[in-house]
C-alpha positions in Angstrom: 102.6 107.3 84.6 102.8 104.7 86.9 99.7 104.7 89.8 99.6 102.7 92.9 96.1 102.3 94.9 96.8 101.7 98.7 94.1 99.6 100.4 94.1 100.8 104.5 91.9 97.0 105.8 90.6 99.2 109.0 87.0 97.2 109.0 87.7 94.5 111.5 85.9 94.2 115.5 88.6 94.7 117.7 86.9 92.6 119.8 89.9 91.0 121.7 91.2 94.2 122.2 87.6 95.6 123.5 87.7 98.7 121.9 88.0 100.3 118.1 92.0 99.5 117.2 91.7 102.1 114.7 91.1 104.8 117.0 93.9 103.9 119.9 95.7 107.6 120.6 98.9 107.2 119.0 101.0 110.4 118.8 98.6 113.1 119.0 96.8 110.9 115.9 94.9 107.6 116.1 96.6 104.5 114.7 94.3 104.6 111.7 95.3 108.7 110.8 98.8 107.5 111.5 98.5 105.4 109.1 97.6 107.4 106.6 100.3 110.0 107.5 102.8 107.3 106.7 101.0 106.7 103.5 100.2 110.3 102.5 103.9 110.8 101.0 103.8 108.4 98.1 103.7 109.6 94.7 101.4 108.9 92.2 99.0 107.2 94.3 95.1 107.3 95.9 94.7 106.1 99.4 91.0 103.9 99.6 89.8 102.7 103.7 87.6 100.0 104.1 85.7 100.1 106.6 83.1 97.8 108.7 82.7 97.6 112.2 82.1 100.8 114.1 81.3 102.6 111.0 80.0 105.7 111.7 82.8 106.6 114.4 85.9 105.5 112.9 84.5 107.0 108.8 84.2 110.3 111.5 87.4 109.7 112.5 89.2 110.4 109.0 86.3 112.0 107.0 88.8 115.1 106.8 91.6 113.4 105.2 92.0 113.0 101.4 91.1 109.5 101.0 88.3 107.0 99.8 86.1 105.1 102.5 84.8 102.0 100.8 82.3 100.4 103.7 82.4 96.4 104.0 79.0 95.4 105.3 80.3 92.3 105.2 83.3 92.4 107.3 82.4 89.6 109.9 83.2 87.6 106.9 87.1 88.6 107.0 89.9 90.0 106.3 89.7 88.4 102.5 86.0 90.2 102.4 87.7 93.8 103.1 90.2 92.6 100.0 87.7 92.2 97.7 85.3 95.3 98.4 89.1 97.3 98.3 89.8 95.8 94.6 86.4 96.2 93.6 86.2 99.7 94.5 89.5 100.4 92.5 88.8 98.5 89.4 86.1 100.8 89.1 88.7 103.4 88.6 90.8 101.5 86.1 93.9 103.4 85.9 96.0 101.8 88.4 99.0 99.7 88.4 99.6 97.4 91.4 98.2 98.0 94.9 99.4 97.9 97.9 97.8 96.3 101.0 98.3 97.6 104.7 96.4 97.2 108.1 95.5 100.6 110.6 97.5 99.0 112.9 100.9 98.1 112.0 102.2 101.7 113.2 106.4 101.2 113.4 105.9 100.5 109.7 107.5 103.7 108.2 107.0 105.7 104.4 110.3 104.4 103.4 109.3 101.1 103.6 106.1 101.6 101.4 108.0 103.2 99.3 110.5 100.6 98.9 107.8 98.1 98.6 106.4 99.9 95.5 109.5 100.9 94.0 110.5 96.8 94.2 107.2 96.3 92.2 108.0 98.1 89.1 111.6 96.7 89.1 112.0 93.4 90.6 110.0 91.6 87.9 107.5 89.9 90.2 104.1 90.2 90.5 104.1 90.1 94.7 106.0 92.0 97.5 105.3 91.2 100.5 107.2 92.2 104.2 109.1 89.9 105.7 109.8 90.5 109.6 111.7 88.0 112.1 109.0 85.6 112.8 106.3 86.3 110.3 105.5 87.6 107.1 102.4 89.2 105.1 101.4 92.9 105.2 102.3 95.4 103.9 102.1 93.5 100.6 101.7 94.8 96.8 99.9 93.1 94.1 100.2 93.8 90.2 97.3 95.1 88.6 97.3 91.1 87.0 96.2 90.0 90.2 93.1 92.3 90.8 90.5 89.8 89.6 91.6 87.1 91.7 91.9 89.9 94.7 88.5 90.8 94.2 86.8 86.9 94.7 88.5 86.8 98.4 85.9 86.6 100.4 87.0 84.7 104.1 89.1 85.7 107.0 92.3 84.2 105.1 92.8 87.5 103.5 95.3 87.0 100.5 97.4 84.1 101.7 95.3 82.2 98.8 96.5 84.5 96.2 100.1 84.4 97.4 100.4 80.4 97.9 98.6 79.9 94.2 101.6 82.5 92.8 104.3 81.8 94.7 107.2 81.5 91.9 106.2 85.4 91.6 106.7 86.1 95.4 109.7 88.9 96.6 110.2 88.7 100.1 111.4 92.0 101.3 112.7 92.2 104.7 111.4 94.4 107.6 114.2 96.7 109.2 111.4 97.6 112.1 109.6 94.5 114.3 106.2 93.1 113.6 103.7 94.6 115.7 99.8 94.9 115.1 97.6 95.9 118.2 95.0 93.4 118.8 95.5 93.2 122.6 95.8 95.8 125.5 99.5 94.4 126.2 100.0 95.2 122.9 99.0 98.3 122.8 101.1 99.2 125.8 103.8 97.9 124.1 103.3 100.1 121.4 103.1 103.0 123.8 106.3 102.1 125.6 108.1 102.0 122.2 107.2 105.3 121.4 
């Protein structure tokens, strides 16, 4: 049977924000326990959370939900640091198939399009999916299992652009039906609240 390993990066500073991003109220949850309630429907798969900065509060945050928490001591280091702890952690486990990469705060990304995004990967013969929105693209993203070694040498605040530019013949874009939004700034976050 076919296994997916989500990666939730949740391990960065905040610091332009001034405060955790992963614990920002967001319906009656915090953006990072959204998260994971978008995630938790998927079949056949194991949800793993690295975490870094602010440790202790945000692993408190989520230490009743039915995930991993892999801690990145190293997570000043980047995004591509957070990668490689992830893959490392799941390689350990050795029964998975592709996995898919998210942030804690990307919240108007909904199950369907995780879904889709996996269900593209066993189909669409390439080895990356990545989301396409109207003026970016990136995460979420899924990487076949043929990629892990190279995922788990990351180690700077590129995260996996590296991986994607060396493979790009085996890219599918898939295009976002909701807008890009991640919360790094207070606008932002009001934003997000004004959406909801």
């Amino acid at each position: 049977m076919s296994k997916t390993a989500i990666l939730i990066l949740a391990a960065g500073e905040s610091k332009r924000l001034g405060e955790p991003k992963q614990l920002l109220s967001y319906k009656e949850e915090t953006l990072l326990t959204h998260t994971i309630t978008q995630l938790k429907p998927i079949e056949h798969s194991q949800i793993i959370v690295v975490v870094g900065a602010h440790f202790r509060e945000v692993f408190q945050s989520i230490r009743t939900q039915e995930v991993f928490v892999v801690k990145n001591s190293n997570w000043e280091k980047g995004m591509g640091s957070s990668i490689s702890k992830g893959v490392e952690f799941l390689r350990k486990k050795n029964n998975f198939d592709r996995v898919l990469i998210t942030l804690s705060d990307l919240p108007l990304v909904t199950t369907k399009h995780y879904e889709d995004l996996i269900e593209l990967s066993k189909t669409a013969g390439k080895r990356i999916i990545f989301t396409e929105y109207k003026d970016t693209s990136g995460v979420p993203v899924v990487f076949d299992k043929s990629l892990f070694d190279e995922l788990s040498l990351l180690k700077d605040d590129q995260g996996a652009k590296p991986v994607v530019k060396k493979y790009k013949k085996e890219v599918l874009k898939y295009t976002s039906k909701t807008p890009y939004l991640d919360i790094d700034t207070q606008e932002e976050y009001q934003r997000l609240l004004d959406l909801s």
